[in-house]
C-alpha positions as CSV (number, residue, x, y, z in Angstrom):
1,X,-41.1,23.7,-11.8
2,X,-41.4,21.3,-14.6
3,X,-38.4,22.1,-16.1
4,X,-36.6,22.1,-12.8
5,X,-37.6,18.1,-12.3
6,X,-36.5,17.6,-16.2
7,X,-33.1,19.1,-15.3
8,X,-33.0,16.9,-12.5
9,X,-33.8,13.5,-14.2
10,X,-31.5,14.3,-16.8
11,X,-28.9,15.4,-14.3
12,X,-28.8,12.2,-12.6
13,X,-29.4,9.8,-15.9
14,X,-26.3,11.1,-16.5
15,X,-24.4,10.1,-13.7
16,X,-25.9,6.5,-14.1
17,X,-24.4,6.6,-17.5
18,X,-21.2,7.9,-16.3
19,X,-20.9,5.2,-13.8
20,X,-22.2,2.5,-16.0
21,X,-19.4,3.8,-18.5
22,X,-16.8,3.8,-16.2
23,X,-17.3,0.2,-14.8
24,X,-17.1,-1.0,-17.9
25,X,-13.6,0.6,-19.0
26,X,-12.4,-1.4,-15.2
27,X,-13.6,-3.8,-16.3
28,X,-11.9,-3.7,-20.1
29,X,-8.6,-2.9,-17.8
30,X,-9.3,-5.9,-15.5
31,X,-9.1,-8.0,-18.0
32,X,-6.7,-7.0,-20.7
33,X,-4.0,-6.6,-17.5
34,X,-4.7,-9.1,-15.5
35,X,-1.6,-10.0,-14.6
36,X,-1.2,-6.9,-12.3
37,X,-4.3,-7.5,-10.4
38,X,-3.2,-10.9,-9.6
39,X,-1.4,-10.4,-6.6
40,X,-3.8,-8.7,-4.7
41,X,-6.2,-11.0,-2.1
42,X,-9.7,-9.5,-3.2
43,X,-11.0,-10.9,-6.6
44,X,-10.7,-8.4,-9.6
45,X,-14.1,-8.1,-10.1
46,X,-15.1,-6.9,-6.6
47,X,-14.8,-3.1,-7.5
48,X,-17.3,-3.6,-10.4
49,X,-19.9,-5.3,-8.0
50,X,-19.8,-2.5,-6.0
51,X,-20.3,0.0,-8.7
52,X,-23.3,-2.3,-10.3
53,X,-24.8,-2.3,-7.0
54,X,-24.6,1.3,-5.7
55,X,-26.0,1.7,-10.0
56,X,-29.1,-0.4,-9.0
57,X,-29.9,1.7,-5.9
58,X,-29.8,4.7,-7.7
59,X,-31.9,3.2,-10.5
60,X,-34.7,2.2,-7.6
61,X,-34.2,5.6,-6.3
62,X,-34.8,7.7,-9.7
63,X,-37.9,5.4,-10.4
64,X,-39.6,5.8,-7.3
65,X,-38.8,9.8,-7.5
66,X,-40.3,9.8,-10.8
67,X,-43.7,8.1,-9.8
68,X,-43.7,10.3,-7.2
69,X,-43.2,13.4,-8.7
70,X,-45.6,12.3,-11.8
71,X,-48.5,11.4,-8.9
72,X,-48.4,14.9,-7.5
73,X,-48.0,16.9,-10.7
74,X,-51.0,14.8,-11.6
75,X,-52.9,15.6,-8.2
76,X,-52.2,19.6,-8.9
């Protein structure tokens, strides 16, 4: 079971890291061409908020997982 909930940290580390990865090559983009974000009415950097954001939550939600899990491996 222990090597289940390592599979599972790792698995979703890894999508934090994907996303984190990602936001930053938009951002990269945003920046070098930002003549052809111009025209729309949203600022450029609105997409990357979102992405920082929804990061954070799933930050929050691994941590309190992982104190979780650790209390009640701890407990059996």
């Amino acid at each position: 079971m222990n090597k289940f909930y390592d599979l599972l940290k790792y698995i979703i580390y890894a999508s934090f890291y994907v996303i984190v990865i990602k936001t930053g090559m938009d951002f990269y983009e945003y920046k070098r061409f930002l003549k052809l974000y111009e025209p729309n009415s949203a600022p450029w950097y609105t997409e990357a908020l979102l992405y920082c954001a929804a990061s954070f939550a799933v930050i929050i939600v691994c941590f309190s997982l992982r104190v979780i899990i650790k209390r009640k491996m701890k407990k059996g």
